[in-house]
N, C-alpha and C positions, 0 to 999 in steps of 0.2 A: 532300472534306476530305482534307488531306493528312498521315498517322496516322505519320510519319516527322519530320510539322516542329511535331508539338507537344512542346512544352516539359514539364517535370511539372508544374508551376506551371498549366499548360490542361488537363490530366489532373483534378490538383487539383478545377478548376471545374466539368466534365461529371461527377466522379463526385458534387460536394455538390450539384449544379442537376441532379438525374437526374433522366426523365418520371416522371409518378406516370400508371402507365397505370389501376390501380384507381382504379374508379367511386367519385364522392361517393357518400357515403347522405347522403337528406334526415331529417329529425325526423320518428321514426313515432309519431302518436298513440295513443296507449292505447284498443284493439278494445271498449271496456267504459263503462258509463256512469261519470258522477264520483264519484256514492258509492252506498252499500251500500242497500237497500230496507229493510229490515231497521231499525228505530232502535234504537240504542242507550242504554245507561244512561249516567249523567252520570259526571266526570272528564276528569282533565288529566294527563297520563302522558310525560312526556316524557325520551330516551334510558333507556328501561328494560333491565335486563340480565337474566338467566337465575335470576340470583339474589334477586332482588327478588321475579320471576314467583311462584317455587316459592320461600317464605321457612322453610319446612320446615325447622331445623338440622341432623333425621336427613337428609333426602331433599339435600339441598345437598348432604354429604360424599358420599354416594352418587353424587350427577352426577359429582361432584371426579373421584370413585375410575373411575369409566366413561368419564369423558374420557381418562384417562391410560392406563386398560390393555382397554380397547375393543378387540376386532379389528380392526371396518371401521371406525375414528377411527385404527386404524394403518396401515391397506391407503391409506385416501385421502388422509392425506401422506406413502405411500410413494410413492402415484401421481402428487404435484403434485411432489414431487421428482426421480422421473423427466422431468416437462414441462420444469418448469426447465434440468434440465439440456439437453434435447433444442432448447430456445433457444436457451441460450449457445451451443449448437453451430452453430444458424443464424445469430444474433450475431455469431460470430465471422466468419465468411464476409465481410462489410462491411470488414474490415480487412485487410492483406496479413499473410501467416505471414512473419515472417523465420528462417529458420533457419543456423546453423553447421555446416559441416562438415569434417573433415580427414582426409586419408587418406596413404597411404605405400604406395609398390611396388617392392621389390628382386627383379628379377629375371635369371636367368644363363639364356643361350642358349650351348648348343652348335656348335664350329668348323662343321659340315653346314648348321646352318639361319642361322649368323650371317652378316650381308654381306659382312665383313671378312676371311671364311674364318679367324676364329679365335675361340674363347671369349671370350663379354665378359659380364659383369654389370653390369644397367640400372639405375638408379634416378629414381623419380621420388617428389614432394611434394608434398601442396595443401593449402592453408586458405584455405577462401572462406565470406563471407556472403551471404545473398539469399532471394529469393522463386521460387517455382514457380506458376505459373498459375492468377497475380491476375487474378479478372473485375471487367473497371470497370464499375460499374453504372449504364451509361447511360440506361437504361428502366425503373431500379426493380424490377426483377428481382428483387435478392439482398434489397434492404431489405424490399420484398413477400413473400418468404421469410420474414424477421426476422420480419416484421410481425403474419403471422399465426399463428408459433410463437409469439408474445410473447401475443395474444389466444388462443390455445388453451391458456395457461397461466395466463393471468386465469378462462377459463372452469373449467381445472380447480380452482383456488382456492374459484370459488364453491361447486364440487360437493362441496369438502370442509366450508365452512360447511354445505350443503343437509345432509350427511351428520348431520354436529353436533349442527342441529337436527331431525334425525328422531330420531335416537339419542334425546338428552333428551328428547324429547314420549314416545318409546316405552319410556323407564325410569321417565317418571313416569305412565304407564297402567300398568306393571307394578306400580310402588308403589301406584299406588289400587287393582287388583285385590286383590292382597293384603288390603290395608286394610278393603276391602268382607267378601272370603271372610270377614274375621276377625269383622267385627260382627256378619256373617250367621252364624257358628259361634257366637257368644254368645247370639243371639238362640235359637238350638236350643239350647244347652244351656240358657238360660232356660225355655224350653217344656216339656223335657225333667224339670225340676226342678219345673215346677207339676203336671207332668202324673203324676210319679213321688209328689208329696205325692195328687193325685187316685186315685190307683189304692192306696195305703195305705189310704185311706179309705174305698173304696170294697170293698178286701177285707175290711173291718171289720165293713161294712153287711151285706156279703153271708155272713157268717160268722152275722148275727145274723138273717138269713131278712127284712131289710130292703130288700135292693134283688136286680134278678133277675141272671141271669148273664147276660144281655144287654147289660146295664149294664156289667158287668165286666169281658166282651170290649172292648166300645166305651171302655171306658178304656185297657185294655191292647193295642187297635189303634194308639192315639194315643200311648202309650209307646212302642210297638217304631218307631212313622212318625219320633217325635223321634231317637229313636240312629240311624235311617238319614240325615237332614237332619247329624247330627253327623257321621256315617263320610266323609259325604258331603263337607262344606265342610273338615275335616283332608286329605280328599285333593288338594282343590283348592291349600288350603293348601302344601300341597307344592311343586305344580305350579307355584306364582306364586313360591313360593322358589326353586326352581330356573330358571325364567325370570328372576328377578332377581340370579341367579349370573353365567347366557349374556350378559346383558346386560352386567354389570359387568366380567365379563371375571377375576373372583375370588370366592372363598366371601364372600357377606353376612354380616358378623357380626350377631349376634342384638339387642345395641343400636341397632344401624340400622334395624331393620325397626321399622311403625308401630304404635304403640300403641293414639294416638285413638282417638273417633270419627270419624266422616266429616265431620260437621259441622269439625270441628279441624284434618282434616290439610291442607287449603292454602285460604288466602286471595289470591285475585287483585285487583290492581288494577282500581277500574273504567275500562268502556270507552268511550272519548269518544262523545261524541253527533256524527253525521253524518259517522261514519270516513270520507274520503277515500278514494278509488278508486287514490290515487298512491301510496297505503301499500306496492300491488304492488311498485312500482318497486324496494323493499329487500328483497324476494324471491329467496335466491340461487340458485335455481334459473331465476326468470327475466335474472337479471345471465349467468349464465353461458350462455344461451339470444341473449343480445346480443351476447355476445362471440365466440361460434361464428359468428353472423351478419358481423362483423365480421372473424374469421378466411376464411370464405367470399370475401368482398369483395376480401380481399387475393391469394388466388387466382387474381381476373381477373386481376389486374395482371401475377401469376406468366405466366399463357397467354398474354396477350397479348404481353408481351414477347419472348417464342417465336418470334415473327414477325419481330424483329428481329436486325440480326447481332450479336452477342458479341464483344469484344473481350479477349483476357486476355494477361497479361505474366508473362512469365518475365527474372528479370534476376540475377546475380550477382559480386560483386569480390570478390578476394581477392590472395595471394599463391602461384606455383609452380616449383618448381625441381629439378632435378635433382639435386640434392646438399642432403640436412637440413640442411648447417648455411647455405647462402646460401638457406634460403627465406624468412627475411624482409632479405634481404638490398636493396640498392635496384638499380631494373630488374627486378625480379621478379614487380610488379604483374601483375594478371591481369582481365580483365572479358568479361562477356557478358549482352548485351541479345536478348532471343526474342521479339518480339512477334507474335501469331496473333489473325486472325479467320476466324469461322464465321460464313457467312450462308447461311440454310435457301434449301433453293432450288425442290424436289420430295420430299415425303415422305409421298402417298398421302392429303391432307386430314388426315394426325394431330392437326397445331397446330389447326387447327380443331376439331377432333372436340376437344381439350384445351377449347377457348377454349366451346365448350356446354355440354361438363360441366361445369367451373367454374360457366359462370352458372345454368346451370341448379341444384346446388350450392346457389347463395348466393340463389334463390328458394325452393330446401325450406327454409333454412335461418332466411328470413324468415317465412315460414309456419309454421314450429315456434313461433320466436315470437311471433307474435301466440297463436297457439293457446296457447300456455303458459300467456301473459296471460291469457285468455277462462278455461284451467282454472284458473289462480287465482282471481280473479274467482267463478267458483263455488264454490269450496271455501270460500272467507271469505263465502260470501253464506249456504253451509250451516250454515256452522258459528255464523255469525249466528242463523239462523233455529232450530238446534237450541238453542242457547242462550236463546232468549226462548220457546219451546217445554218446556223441561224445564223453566223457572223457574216455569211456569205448571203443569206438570204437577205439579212438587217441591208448591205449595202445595195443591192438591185431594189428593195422596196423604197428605197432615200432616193436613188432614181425615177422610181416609178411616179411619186410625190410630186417632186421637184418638176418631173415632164406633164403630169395633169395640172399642178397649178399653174405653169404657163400656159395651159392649152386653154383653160379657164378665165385665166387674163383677158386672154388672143380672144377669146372666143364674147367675154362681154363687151371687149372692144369695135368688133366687126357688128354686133347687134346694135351699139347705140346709132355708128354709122349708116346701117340699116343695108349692111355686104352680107349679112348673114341673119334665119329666122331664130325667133329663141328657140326652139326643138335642140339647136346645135349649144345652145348657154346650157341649157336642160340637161343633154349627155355628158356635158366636159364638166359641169360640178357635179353631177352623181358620180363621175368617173373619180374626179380630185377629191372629194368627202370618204368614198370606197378606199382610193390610194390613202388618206389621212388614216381613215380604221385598220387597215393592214399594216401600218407603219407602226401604230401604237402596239401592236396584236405581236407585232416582231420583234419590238424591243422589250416585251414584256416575255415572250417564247425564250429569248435568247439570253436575260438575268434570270428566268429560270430553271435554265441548263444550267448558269453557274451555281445554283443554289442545291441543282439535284449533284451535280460532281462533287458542293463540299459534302454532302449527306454520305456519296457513296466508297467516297474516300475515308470515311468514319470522322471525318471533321474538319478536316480541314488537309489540302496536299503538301502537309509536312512532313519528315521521316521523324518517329516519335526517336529519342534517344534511351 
């Protein structure tokens, strides 16, 4: 080929028909069966939002407020903006720079160094447009550049959704913490309130040589057990408020925080029967795990092109003259065409040693993904399996409840009668206070299965369209 008798018009055509040296990818199957083992309950849930999920109006403003003044929701689109940019930059490469330049030089030599053996002062003038060394991209080279800054920048997109929605599943565990410590603190001060009416009474008994001091201690253990269960869940208390400061990124104001019950504070949609295994696929942890793979790919095309020679152009016209005022005078024109190729010839096996690690690259980097998939795939099969697990647990501990606080009824009944000592009052409310904390502990375990399945679903168990 003769690189002197092409036209730009044939420039033109090698550089839009350049080899695509990167490898096709075929369609990779999902590493995972079709759907979940796991059945689920009945519904039809389709494009659901964050807001729907958690329909909370305190817990809502709360996401609001944590999406906007978040730390790591402002680190990861400080980071996708970085990417961005770092594209455009490979983007640009695809297209030639033109730039302007002008310049001016007056300058006076001395009779000794001048040719003419006399003083003269020189001037000179330019103004030219042009490019500096344009590579045409004959092998896909520059665009394979593009290519896979443009998929490392899709990939970081999704790490900012993945971020999104860890954040919200991890503010609203913070908010059910909370929410629990708090039932769990009423339910001791509850305890705490029968057991301070029991130990009145019982100093009363005992003042009148009716009941022994045995009795009285044993009421007065279960008093001082209640203010520790109290000291205890205020501090927790605390701790779930100030996790839900870190979180938001500002002071919680005290109307935001929940009041409810547990039973109250979130109602989720139900979850279709026979969830689909493809749900992954809107996982954006595994989207950005495809696109890394796909950034990989693009790599080969980079090394292998390496093997080929380079062709780049320098070229520029303008106008120059020795005197500013004829420099755009006519006959002043000025032009220069540079054209240079590089072709590798000996350089120790490098390009190769390039053209391995690439592929080799873009097989870790197909193995991450399938692996991603497979850990999704478990995590929705767990959080399945926790969820029909705690629903079944939640109904035997509303049992368990239900049968200590009538034992505890029964039981202060038979003592005022004086059919039974208090030892047996003493067992049946530690028993019903114990049943009372596993009940909260259950319905707390088991909205937070639903909060880990929307997490691992990527957001929510809808099929994106």
């Amino acid at each position: 080929m003769k690189f002197k008798a092409l036209s730009l018009a044939s420039m033109s055509v090698l550089v839009l028909s350049a080899c695509q040296m990167a490898p096709e990818l075929e369609d990779i199957p999902l590493p995972v069966p079709d759907n979940y083992a796991v059945e689920a309950g009945q519904g039809n849930v389709a494009d659901l939002k964050w807001q729907q999920f958690f329909n909370n109006e305190k817990l809502q403003a709360l996401i609001e407020q944590t999406l906007i003044h978040n730390k790591d929701i402002k680190l990861a689109a400080l980071n996708v903006q970085q990417v961005r940019a770092l594209y455009q930059i490979e983007d640009s490469a695809l297209y030639p720079s033109i730039d302007f330049s002008a310049s001016g030089t007056r300058q006076r030599l001395p009779a000794d160094l001048s040719s003419t053996g006399s003083a003269n002062i020189s001037e000179s003038y330019s103004a030219t447009v042009g490019m500096t060394a344009y590579e045409l991209d004959l092998w896909g080279k520059v665009r394979n550049q593009s290519d896979q800054a443009l998929q490392t920048l899709y990939a970081s997109e999704q790490t900012q959704t993945s971020v999104r929605i860890s954040l919200i599943s991890e503010l609203v565990n913070a908010w059910l913490n909370y929410a629990a410590d708090k039932e769990l603190l009423a339910l001791a001060y509850e305890t705490l309130t029968s057991q301070q009416e029991s130990l009145d009474l019982m100093e009363k008994t005992y003042a009148l040589g009716a009941a022994s001091k045995l009795s009285l201690a044993q009421v007065q253990s279960t008093v001082a057990t209640a203010k520790v269960d109290i000291a205890n869940y205020q501090r927790l208390l605390k701790r779930d408020k100030n996790a839900l400061d870190l979180l938001v990124g500002q002071v919680v104001e005290p109307d935001l925080l929940p009041v409810e019950s547990l039973d109250e504070v979130l109602n989720f949609p139900a979850v279709p029967v026979g969830m689909p295994s493809e749900l992954l696929e809107q996982r954006p942890d595994i989207k950005a795990a495809e696109y890394r793979l796909l950034a990989a790919n693009a790599n080969i095309g980079v090394a292998k092109a390496a093997f080929f020679p380079s062709i780049s152009l320098t070229a520029n016209a303008g106008t120059a003259s020795a005197e500013l005022d004829n420099l755009f005078s006519s006959g002043s024109g000025t032009w220069s065409f540079v054209p240079s190729i590089n072709l590798p010839i000996f350089n120790m096996g490098r390009n190769q040693a390039n053209l391995d690690v690439a592929q080799t690259q873009q097989q870790i980097a197909l193995t991450t993904y399938e692996q991603t998939i497979q850990q999704a795939f478990k995590e929705v099969s767990d959080s399945l399996a926790d969820r029909e697990g705690y629903m079944q647990q939640l109904a035997a501990l509303e049992e368990l409840y239900n049968s200590n606080q009538v034992t505890f009824t029964l039981s202060q009944a038979r003592f005022e009668k004086g059919a039974d000592s208090y030892l047996q009052v003493l067992d049946a409310q530690r028993n019903w206070v114990s049943a009372g904390q596993q009940l909260i502990t259950g319905k707390k375990a088991f909205i937070a299965s639903q909060i880990s399945l929307y997490k691992a679903v990527g957001g929510g168990w809808q099929r994106s369209e």
